[in-house]
C-alpha positions in Angstrom: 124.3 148.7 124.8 124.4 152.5 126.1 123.7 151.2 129.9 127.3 150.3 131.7 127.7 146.3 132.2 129.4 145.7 135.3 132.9 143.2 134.9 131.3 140.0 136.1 128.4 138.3 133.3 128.1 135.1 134.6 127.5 132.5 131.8 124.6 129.8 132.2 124.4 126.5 130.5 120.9 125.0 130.6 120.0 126.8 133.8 123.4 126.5 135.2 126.0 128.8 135.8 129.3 127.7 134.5 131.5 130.8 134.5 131.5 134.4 133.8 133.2 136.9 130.8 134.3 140.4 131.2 132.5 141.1 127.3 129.4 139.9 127.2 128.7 141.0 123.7 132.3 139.9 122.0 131.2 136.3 123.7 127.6 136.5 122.3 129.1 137.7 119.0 131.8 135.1 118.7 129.4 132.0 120.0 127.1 133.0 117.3 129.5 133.1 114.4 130.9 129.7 114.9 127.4 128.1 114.7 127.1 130.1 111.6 130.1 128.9 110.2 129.5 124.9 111.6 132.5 125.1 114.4 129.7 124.1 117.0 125.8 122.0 116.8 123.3 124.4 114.9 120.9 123.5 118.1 122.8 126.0 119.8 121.6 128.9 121.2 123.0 132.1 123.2 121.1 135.1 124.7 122.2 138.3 126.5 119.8 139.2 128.9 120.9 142.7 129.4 119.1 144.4 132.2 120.4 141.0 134.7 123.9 140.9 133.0 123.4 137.3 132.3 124.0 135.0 129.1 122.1 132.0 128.3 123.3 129.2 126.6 120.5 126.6 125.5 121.5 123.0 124.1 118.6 120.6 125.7 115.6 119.3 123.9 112.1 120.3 123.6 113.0 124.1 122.5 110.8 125.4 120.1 113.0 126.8 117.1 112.0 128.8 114.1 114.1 129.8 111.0 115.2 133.2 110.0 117.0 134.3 107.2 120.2 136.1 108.7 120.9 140.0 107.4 124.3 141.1 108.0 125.2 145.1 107.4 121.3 145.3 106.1 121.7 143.0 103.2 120.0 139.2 103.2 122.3 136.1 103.4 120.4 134.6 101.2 121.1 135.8 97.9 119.4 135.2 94.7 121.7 132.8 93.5 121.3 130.5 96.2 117.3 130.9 96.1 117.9 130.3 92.1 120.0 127.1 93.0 116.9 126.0 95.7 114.5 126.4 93.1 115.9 124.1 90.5 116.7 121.6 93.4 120.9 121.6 93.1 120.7 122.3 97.1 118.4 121.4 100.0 117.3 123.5 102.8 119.7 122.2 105.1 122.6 123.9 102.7 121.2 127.6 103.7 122.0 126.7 107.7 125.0 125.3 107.0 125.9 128.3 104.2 124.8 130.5 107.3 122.2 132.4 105.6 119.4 130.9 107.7 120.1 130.0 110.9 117.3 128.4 114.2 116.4 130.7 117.0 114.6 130.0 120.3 112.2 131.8 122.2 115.2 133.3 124.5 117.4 133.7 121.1 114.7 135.9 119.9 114.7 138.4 122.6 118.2 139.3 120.9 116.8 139.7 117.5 115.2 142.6 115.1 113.2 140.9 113.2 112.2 142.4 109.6 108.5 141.4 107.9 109.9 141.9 104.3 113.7 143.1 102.7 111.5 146.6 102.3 111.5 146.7 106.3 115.5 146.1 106.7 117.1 148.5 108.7 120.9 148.8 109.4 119.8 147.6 112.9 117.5 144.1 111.6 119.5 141.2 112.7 117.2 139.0 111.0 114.7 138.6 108.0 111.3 136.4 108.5 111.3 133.4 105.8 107.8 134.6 104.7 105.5 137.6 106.0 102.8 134.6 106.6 105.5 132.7 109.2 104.0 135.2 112.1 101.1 133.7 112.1 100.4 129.7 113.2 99.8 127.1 110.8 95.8 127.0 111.5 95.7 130.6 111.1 97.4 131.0 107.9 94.5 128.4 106.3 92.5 131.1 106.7 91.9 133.8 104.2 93.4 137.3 105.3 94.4 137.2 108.6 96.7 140.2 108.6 93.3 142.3 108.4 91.2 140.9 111.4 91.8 141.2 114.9 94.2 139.0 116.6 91.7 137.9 119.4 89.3 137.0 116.6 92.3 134.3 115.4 92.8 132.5 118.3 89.1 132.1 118.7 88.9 131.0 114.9 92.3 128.3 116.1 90.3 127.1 118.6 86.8 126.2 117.5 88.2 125.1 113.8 88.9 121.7 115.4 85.0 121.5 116.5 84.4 121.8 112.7 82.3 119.3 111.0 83.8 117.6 107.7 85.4 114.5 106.5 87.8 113.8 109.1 88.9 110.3 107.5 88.0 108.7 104.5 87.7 105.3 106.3 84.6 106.8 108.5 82.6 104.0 107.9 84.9 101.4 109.3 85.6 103.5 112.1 84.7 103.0 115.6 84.8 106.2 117.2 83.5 107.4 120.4 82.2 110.3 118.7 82.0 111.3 115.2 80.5 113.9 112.7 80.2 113.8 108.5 79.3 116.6 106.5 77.4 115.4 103.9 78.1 118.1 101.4 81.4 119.6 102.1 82.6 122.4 99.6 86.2 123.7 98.9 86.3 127.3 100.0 86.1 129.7 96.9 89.0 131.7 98.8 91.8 129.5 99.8 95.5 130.2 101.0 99.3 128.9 100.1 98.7 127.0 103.6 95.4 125.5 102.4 96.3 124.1 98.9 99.8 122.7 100.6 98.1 120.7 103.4 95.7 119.6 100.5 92.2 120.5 102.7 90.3 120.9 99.7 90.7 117.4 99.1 88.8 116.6 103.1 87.1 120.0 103.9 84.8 121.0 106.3 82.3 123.7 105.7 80.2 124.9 102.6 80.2 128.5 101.2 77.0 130.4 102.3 75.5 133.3 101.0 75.2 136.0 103.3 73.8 139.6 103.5 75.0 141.7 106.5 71.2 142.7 107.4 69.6 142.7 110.9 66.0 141.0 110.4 63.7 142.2 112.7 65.6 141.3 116.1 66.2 137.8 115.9 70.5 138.4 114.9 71.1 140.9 117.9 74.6 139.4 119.2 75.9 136.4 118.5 72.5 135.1 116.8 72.1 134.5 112.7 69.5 134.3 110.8 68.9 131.1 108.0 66.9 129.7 105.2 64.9 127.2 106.1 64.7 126.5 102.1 68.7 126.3 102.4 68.4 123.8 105.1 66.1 121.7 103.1 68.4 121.7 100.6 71.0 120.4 102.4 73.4 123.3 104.2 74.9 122.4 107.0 73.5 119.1 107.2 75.6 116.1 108.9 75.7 112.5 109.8 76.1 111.8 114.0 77.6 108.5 114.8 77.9 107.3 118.1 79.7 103.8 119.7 78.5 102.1 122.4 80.9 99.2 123.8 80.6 96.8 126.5 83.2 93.6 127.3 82.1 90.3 129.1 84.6 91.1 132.4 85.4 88.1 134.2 85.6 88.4 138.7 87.2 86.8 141.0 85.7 83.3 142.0 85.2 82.0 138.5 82.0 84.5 137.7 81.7 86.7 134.6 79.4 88.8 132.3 77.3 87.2 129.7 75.8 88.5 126.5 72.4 87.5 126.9 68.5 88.0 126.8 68.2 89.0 130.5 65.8 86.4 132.1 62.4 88.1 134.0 64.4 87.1 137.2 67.2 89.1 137.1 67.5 92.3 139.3 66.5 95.2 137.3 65.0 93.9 134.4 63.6 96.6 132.8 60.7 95.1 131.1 59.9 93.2 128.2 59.7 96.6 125.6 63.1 97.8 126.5 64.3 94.2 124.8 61.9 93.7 122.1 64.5 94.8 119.7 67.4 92.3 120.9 67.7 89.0 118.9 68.4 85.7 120.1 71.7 86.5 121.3 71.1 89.3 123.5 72.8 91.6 120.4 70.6 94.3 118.5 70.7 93.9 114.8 71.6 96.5 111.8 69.2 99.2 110.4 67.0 99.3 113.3 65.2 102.6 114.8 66.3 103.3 118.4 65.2 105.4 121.0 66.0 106.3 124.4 65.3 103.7 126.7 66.2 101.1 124.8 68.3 97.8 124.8 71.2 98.0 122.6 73.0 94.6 123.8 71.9 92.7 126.6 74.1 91.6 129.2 73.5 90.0 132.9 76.0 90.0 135.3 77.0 88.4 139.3 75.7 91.0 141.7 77.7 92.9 143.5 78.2 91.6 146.5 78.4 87.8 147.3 75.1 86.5 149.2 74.8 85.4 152.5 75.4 81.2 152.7 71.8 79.4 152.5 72.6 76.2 154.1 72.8 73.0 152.8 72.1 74.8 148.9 74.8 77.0 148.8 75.0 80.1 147.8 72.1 81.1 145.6 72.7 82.2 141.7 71.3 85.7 141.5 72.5 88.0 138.5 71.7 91.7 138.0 71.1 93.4 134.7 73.5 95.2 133.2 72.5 96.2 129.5 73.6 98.8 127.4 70.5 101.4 127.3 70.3 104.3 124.7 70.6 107.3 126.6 67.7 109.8 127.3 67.7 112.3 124.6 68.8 110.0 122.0 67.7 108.1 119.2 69.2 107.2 115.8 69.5 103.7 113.7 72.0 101.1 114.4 74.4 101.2 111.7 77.4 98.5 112.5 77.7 95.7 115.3 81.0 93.8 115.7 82.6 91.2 118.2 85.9 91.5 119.0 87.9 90.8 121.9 90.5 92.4 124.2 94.0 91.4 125.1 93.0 89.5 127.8 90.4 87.2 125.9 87.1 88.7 126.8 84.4 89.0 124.0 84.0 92.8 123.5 80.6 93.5 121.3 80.1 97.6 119.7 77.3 99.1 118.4 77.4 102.0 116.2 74.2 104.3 116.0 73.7 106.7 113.1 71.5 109.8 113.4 71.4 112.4 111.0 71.6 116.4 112.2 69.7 119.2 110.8 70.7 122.6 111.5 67.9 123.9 113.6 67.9 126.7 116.6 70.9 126.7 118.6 73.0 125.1 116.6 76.6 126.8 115.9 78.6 128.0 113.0 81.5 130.0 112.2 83.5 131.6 109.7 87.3 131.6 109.4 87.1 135.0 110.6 86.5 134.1 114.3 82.5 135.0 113.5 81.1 132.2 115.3 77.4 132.2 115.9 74.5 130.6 117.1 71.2 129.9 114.8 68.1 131.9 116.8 65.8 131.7 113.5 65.0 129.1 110.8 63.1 131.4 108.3 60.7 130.1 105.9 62.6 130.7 102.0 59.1 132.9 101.1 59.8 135.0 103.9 63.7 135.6 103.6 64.8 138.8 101.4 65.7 138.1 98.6 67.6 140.1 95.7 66.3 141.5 92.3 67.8 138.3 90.6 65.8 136.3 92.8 68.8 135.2 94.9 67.4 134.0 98.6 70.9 134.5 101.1 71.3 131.5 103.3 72.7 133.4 106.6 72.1 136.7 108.0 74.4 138.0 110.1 73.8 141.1 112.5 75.9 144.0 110.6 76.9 145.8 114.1 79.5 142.6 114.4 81.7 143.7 112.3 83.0 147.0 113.3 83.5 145.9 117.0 85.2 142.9 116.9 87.4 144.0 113.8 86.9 141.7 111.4 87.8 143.4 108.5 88.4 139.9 106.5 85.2 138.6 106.7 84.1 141.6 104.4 86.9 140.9 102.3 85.7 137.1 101.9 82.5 138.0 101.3 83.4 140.3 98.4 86.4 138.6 96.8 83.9 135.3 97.0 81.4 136.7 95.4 83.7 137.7 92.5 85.8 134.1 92.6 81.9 132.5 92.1 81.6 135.3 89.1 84.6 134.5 87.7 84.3 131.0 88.2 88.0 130.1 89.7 89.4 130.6 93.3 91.0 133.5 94.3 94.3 133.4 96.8 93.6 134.9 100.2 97.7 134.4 101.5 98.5 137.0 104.2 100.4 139.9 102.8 99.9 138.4 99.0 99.1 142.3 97.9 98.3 145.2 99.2 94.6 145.9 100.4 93.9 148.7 97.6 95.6 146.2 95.6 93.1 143.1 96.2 89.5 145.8 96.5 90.8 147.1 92.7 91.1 143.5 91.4 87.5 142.5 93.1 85.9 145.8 92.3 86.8 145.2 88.2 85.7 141.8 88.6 81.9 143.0 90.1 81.5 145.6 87.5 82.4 143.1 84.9 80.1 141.4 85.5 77.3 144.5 86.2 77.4 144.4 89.8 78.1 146.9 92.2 81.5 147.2 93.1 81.2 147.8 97.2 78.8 144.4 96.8 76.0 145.9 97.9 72.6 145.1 96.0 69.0 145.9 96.2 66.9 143.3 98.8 63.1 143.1 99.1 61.4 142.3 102.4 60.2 138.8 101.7 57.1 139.6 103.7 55.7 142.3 102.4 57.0 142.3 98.9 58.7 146.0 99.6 62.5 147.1 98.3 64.2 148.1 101.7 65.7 151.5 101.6 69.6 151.1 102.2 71.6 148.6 100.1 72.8 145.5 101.6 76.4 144.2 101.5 75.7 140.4 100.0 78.4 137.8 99.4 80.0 134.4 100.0 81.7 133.3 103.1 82.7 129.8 103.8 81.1 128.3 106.8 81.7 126.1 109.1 79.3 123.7 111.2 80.5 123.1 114.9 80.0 119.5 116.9 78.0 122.3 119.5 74.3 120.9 118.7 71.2 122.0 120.8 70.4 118.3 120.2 73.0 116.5 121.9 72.7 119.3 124.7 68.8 119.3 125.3 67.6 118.9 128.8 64.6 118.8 130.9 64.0 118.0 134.1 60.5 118.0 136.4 61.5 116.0 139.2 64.2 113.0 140.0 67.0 112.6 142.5 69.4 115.2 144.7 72.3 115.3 146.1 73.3 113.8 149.4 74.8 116.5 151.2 72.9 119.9 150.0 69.6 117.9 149.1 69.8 119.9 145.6 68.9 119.0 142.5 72.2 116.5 141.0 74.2 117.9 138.3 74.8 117.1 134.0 73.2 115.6 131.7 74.3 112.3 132.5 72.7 112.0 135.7 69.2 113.4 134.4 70.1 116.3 136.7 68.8 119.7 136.8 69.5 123.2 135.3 72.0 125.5 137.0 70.2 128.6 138.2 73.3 130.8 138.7 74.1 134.4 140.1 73.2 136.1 136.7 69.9 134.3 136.5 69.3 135.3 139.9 70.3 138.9 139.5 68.2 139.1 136.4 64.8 138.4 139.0 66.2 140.4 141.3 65.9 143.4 138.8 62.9 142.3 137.7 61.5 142.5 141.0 59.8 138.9 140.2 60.2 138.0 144.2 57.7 134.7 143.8 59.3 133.7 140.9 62.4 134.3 142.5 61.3 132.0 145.3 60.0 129.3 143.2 63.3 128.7 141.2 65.7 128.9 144.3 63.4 127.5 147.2 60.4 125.4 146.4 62.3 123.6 143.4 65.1 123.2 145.0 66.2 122.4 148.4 63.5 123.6 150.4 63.7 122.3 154.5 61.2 122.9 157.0 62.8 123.4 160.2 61.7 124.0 164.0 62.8 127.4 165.0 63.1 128.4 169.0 61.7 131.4 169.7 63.3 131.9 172.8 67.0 131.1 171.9 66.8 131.4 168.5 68.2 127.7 167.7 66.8 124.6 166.2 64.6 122.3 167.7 62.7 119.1 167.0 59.5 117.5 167.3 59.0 114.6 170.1 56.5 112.8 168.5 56.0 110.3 171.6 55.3 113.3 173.3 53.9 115.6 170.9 55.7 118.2 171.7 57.9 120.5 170.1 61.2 120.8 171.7 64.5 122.8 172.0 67.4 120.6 173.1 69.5 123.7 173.9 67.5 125.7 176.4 64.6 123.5 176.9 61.6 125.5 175.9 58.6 124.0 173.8 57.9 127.9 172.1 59.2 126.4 168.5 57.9 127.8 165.2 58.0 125.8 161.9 59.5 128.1 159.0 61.2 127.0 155.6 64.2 127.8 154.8 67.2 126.0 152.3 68.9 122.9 153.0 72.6 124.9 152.3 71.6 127.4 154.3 70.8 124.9 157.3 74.0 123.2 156.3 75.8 126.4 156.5 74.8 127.1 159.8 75.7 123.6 160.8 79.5 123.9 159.4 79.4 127.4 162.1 78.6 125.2 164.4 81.0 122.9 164.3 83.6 126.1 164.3 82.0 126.5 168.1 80.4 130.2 167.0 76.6 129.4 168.0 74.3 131.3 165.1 71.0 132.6 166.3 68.0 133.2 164.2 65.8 135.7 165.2 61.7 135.4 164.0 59.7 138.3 163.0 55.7 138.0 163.3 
């Protein structure tokens, strides 16, 4: 440390100070060397924090720790012998911590360290050696194939919408009663796989399939995010899942002795919803296996005591009304009843769930992605006659925009595709490990494989134009990348709305899906008519369908008035005067003017002819 450290470095243990040493770094040196050597708990970690002159010491739980092999005078602690002695099992990891050639660090711990990738990076200034290269990356990263050659943004998207991925999440699906739940029906091992792959044994419950791609824009419909498929690839089966869905209702018991039934709702009972909404019920007031739904219908039938107690009648009582309070598929949804079972909860109600199956085709909107962070959305289902198609006859499944790759830096995504395409030649996997060779090293060993078998080694082949029949003039880059189908489905996010209820206080249109509410008509989609100059259409979307309020306008005072229909007159409670003109304007905007008001500033609006 070149800077001067002043006499006092006060010491602090968990966050509290405890004392202060004259030599910060002979402390920090001599702490660390008796954890090394076992004279104090291996949980125990020291920093310097040089530019405040302070020393942390960190014993108390919930650290984050990570392994590092320790390098002492730019030699590894771990020596060959001991890796020799690991390997054939005479010691266990824990021997190397307490041998002190690896030791746990903490995020604060590793502000200390110098970190070396590999023994080729060991300097005489590397404090510590990484385990393996791969251990910079996370554990969902390092499932997929090459990560040290994409973009780091493009990883943490990939991290984050691989758990939306479709697969076999459990092999006891079909007993399962989950809120929510996808199937692939076909799900393939990945042709490129990883160390971190094979250990977790994915292969065994993956979730995606291996498409064949060409990098190839087709006539528009891939611009950004979009992709192009086979509808002949679809047919066959690609991307095709199974939806399941639970519906669950419990017999709650109220105060005063009433409760829920599971029943046929009677004709009389508030809200009955009409004899076809329950034609599919049986005797019970429980829908039966393998039946078609639809939205609007009955899936179990239940009545229940209304809400509030009725008024005393006399001499009968209180009278024995009961609302209906059925389970009713949802609009937009429709599927075939799969399981029912009767269970009940801890406090002895009967609980009844229904299971619906539905089966999900990729069509537009739908969403995949690669392990490459290359999500996208499907914007064409192409006939298989109209799709290009190679000189072998070979019809690719996806087509991705090419102008995607350069941008977002996905320079692993071409590798899949080519190494894939040579692992499907070949006919065995190929290991995709971060940092397994060099990136000459792995194009050499793809590019021999593709000539050996007569193709081009940059994976480019001749395509015709399905349409016309004609060879296109540039080569296209064609491969294998493994896919994956996300749970985001235009199917299960469709919505349409003409007319239904609004909102209380703005008297717009209510919000979600849920509620049958309407579509959000934001700032972008304004500013989009705006510069389109479409001024009625403009009006239309934010006005007439939406909260538009006729309103009495003075023309004197410039406040709002009201119509005295006794009188029929049109008045102005502030100054009196009956010179009021009706105009339209929004509800928020009234109800903004109102909120002014009630800050006592007194808005005028002023009328133009």
């Amino acid at each position: 440390m070149a800077k001067k450290i002043s006499e006092k470095c006060y010491i602090h243990l968990n966050g509290r100070a405890i004392g202060h040493v004259a030599d910060p770094l002979a402390f920090v040196s001599e702490v660390r060397s008796a954890r090394r050597k076992g004279a104090i708990s291996g949980e125990v970690n020291i920093a310097y924090m040089s530019r405040l002159n302070v020393i942390h010491i960190n014993t108390d739980r919930g650290r984050v720790r990570k392994p590092y092999i320790i390098v002492e005078d730019g030699k590894s602690k771990l020596t060959k012998e001991l890796l020799d002695k690991l390997q054939k099992k005479e010691i266990e990891f824990n021997y190397l911590i307490r041998a002190g050639a690896l030791e746990f660090l903490d995020a604060e711990e590793e502000e200390n360290a110098l970190v070396a990738i590999s023994e080729s990076d060991i300097t005489p200034k590397t404090t510590h050696l990484e385990v393996d290269p791969t251990m910079i990356f996370g554990l969902t990263i390092n499932t997929a194939p090459y990560p040290e050659s994409n973009n780091l943004a493009r990883h943490l998207m990939f991290a984050s919408y691989i758990k939306q991925a479709q697969g076999l999440y459990a092999t006891n699906f079909n007993l399962r009663f989950d809120s929510r739940a996808y199937i692939l029906f076909y799900p393939q091992a990945p042709l490129i796989t990883t160390t971190a792959y094979e250990t977790l044994k994915f292969s065994n419950h993956a979730s995606g399939q291996n498409f064949v791609i060409a990098l190839s824009t087709q006539y528009g419909y891939n611009k950004q995010d979009a992709v192009v498929v086979s509808k002949g690839a679809v047919d066959r089966g690609l991307g095709r899942s199974m939806f399941y869905k639970t519906y669950s209702d419990e017999e709650r018991r109220y105060p005063g002795g009433q409760k829920d039934v599971f029943k046929m709702p009677p004709a009389t009972t508030d809200g009955y919803l009409g004899e076809h909404a329950y034609a599919k019920l049986s005797d019970d007031g429980i829908i039966e296996p393998e039946l078609d739904v639809e939205e609007g219908d009955v899936l179990v039938g239940k009545v229940a005591p209304p809400r509030f107690l009725e008024e005393n009648l006399g001499a009968g009582g209180l009278e024995e009304k009961t609302r209906d309070d059925s389970i009713v598929v949802k609009p937009g949804e429709k599927g075939v009843v799969d399981r029912v079972i009767f269970t009940e909860s801890p406090g002895a109600t009967k609980i009844v769930k229904v299971r619906v199956r539905g089966i999900r085709v990729p069509e537009v909107g739908d969403k995949f992605g690669s392990r490459h962070g290359q999500k996208g959305v499907i914007s064409q289902v192409v006939p298989n006659e109209d799709m290009p198609f190679t000189e072998s006859g070979i019809v690719p499944d996806l087509l991705l925009n090419p102008h995607g790759i350069p941008g977002r830096m996905t320079f692993g995504h071409l590798l899949e595709t080519l190494s894939a395409k040579a692992a499907s030649l070949k006919g065995s996997k190929i290991d995709g490990t971060a940092f397994a060779q060099t990136g000459k090293e792995r194009m050499d060993d793809y590019t021999k494989i593709l000539e050996a078998y007569g193709f081009d080694k940059h994976g480019e082949e001749q395509l015709y134009d399905g349409v016309t029949g004609r060879p296109f003039k540039a080569k296209i880059f064609t491969g294998i990348v493994y896919y994956n189908r996300l749970y985001h489905m235009v199917s299960n996010k469709m919505q349409v709305r003409s007319r239904g209820s609004v909102q209380i206080l703005t008297h717009q249109p209510t919000e979600g899906k849920a509620r049958q509410g309407g579509l959000r008509f934001g700032e972008m989609e304004r500013d989009v008519l705006v510069a389109y100059g479409a001024s009625l259409l403009l009006k239309e979307r934010m006005l007439d369908q939406s909260d538009k309020w006729p309103v009495l306008i003075c023309n004197d005072c410039g406040s709002f008035g009201y119509r005295d229909y006794a009188k029929k007159l049109n008045v102005c409670p502030l100054c009196g005067g009956s010179n009021l003109t009706e105009v339209e304007i929004s509800y928020a905007f009234k109800l903004l003017l109102d909120e002014i008001r009630s800050l006592h500033i007194r808005p005028r609006i002023g009328l133009n002819e």
